[in-house]
C-alpha distance (Angstrom), angle and dihedral (degrees) to the residues before:
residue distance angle dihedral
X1 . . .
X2 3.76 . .
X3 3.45 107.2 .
X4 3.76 105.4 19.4
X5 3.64 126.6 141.1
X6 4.03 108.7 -99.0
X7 3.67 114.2 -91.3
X8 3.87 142.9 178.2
X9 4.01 142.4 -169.4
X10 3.75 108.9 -139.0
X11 4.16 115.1 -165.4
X12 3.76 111.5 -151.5
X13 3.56 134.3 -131.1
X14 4.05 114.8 -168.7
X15 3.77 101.1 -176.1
X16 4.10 118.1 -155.6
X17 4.29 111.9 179.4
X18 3.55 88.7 -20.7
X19 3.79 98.3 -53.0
X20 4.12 133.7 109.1
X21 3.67 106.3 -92.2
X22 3.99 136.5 177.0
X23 3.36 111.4 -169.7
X24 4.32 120.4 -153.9
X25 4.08 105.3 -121.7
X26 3.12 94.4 -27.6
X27 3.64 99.0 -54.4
X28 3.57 128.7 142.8
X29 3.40 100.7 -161.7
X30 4.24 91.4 65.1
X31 3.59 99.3 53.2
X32 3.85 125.6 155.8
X33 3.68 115.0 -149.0
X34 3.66 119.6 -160.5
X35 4.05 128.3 -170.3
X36 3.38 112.8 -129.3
X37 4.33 110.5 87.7
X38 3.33 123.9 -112.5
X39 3.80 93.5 -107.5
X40 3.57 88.1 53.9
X41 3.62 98.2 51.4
X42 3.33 90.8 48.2
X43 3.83 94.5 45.4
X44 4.17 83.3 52.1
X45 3.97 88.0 51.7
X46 3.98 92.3 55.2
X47 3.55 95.9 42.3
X48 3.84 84.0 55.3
X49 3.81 95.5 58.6
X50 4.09 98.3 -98.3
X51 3.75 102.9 145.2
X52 3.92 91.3 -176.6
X53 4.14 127.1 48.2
X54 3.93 124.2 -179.1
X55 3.80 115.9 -150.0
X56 3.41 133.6 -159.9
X57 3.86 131.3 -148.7
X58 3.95 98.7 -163.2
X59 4.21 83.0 166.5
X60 3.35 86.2 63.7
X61 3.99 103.0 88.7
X62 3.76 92.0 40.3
X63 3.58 92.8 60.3
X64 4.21 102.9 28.4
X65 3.41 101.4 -114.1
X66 4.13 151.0 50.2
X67 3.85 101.7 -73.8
X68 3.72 100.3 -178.9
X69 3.65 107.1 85.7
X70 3.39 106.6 124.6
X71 3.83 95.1 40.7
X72 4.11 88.0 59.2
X73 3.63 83.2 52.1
X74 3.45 103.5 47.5
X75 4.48 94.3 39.9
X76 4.13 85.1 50.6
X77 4.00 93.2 51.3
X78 3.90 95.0 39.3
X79 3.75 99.3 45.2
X80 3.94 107.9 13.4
X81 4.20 87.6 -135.7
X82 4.03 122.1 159.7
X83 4.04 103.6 -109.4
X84 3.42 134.5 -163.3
X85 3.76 114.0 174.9
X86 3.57 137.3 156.7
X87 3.63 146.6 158.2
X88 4.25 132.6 139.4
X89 4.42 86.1 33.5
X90 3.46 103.6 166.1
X91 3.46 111.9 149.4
X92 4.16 143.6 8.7
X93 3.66 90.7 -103.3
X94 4.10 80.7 63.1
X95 3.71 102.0 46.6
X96 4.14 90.5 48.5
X97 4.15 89.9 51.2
X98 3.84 84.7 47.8
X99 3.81 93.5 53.9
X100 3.86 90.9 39.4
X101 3.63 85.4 61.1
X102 3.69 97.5 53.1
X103 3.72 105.6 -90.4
X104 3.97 108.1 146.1
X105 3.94 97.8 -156.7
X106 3.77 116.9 6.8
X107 3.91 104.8 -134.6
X108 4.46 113.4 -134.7
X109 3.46 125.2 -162.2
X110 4.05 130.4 162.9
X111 3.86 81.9 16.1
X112 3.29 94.4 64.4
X113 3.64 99.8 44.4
X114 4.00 92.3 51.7
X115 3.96 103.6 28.8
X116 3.98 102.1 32.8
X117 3.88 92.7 158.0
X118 3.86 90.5 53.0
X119 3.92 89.3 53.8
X120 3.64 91.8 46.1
X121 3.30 90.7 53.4
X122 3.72 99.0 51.6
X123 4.06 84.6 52.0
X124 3.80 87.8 60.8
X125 3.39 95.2 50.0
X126 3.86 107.6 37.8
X127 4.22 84.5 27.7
X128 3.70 134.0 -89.6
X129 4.19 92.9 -96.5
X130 3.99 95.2 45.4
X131 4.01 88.9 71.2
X132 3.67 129.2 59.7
X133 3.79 120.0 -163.8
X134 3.98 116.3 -135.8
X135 3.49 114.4 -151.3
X136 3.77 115.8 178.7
X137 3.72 112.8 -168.3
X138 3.93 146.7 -162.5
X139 3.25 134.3 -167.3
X140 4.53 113.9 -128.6
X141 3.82 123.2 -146.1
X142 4.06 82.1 -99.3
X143 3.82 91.5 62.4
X144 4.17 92.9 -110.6
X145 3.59 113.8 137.3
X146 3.97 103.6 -122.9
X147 3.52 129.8 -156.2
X148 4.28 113.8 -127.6
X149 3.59 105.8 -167.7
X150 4.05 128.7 170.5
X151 3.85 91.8 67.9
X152 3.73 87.9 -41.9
X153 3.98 99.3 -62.7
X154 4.18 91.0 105.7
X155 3.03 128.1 65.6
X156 4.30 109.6 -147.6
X157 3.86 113.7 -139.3
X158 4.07 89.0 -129.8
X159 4.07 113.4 98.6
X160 4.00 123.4 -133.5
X161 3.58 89.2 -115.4
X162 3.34 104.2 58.4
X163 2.98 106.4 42.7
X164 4.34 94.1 48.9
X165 3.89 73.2 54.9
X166 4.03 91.7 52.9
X167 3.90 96.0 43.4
X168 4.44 90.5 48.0
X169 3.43 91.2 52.1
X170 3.92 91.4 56.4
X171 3.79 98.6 43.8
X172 3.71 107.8 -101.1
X173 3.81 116.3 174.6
X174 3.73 102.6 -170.0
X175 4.27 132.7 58.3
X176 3.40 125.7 175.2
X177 3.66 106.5 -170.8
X178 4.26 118.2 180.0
X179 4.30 118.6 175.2
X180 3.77 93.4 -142.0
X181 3.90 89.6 -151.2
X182 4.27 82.6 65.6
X183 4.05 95.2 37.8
X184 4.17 106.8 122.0
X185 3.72 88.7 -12.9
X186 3.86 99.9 109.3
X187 3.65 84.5 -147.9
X188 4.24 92.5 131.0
X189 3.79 125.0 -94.5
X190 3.70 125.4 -66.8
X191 3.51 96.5 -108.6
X192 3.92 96.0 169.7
X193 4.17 87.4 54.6
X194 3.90 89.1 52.2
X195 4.13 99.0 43.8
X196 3.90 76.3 51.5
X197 3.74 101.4 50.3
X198 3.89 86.6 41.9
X199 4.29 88.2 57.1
X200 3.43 96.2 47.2
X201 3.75 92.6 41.8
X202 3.99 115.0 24.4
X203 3.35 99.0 168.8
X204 3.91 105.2 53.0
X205 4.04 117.7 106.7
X206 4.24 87.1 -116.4
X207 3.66 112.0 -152.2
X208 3.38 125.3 -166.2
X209 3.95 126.4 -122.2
X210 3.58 135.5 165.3
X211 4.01 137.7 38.5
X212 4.17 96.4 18.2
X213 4.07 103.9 155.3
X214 3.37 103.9 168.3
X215 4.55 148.0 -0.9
X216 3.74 81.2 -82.5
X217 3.63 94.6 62.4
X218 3.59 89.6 45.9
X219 4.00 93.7 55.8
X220 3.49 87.7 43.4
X221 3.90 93.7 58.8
X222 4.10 82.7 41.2
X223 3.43 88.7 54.1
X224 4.28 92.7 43.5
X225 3.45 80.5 65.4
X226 3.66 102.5 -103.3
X227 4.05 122.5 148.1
X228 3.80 96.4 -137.9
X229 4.03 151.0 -4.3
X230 3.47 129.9 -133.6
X231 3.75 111.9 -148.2
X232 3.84 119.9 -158.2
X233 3.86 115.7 146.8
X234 3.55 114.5 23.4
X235 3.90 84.6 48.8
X236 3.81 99.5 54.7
X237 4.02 92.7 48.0
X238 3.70 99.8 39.9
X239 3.49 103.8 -109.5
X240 3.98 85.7 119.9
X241 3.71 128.7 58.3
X242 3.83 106.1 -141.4
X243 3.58 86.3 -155.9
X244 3.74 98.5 56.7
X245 3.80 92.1 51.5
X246 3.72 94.6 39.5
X247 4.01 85.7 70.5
X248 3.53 92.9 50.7
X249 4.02 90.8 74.4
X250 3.94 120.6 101.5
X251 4.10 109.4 -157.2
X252 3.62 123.2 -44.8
X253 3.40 134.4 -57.8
């Protein structure tokens, strides 16, 4: 694959009072709990040749800040995998404990919808490829792509477009773009949402989130144009072989 834009498979952990969780849109109220711990899976996800793992704090908004700390620490001294992680960032005094602990990139969300400027200030300080920006998305009845914030049940005045536009311009490395309407569905990626993201915003690290089934849907986001894939769902029940998508990557990120 000489040649090939860089790209990565990233397994995800979404961690709920310490166990594996998957969450449907969003909602709390369809959860999926699964046994093994979240040291375990990751442990499992390393042993199978991942070299990157995003993990989720979904505690984090419940009780106002990043709770996972001494998970991060334990998954990066057990299996030695990349991390990015996030959940409940608030503030810079947040992201820099996060990286202490042995996050790679520190993932923001609602922040970085409502305070861009704060988030692009964080990337200048801590360094443009230690955050990645979250952007969840939905498409209105005019055919906009919104931006629901506040575990999805807001809607923020700011537009997808501008502000992929907004975080270019400045130099970020990392996007982590989910269509909520897709999000533990298994219903395929939105590939027509990413090919968009990527024309507004050519130069953004895309990664793909949201609806992936299968290896095919990872090559397809590969082939979209996208630098990576985060797999959640279809991983934790089966329906994807690890393996398969693991040979789908081209270099690291």
């Amino acid at each position: 694959m000489s040649g090939a834009a860089p790209f990565n498979v990233l397994p995800a952990i979404d961690v709920r009072d310490g166990r594996v969780v998957r969450l449907l849109q969003g909602d709390y109220a369809r959860e999926t709990r699964y046994r093994s711990t979240p040291l375990e899976t990751a442990q499992r996800y390393a042993d199978a040749g991942a070299q990157w793992l995003h993990l989720v704090d979904l505690d984090a908004a419940r009780v106002g800040g990043y709770t996972l700390l001494p998970l991060l620490r334990a998954i990066k001294a057990s299996t030695g995998l990349k991390i990015q992680t996030g959940g409940g960032v608030r503030d810079r005094d947040g992201v820099a404990a996060m990286l202490d602990a042995g996050a790679d990139r520190v993932v923001v969300g609602s922040l970085a919808v409502r305070a861009p400027e704060q988030v692009i200030d964080w990337a200048g300080r801590f360094g443009a490829g230690r955050i990645t920006v979250a952007l969840d998305t939905r498409r209105d009845d005019d055919g906009r792509w919104r931006l629901p914030v506040a575990g999805w049940t807001a809607t923020a005045e700011a537009e997808l477009d501008a502000l992929l536009r907004r975080y270019a311009e400045v130099g970020l490395h990392d996007l982590l773009c989910t269509d909520i309407d897709r999000d533990g569905t298994l219903t395929g990626p939105n590939l027509a949402l990413y090919r968009h993201v990527l024309e507004v915003a050519p130069t953004l690290r895309l990664q793909a989130s949201g609806g992936i089934r299968d290896a095919a849907d990872v090559a397809a986001a590969r082939a979209a144009g996208c630098a990576g894939a985060v797999l959640g769902k279809a991983l934790l029940d089966g329906r994807l072989d690890l393996d398969a998508a693991l040979a789908l990557e081209v270099a690291p990120c």
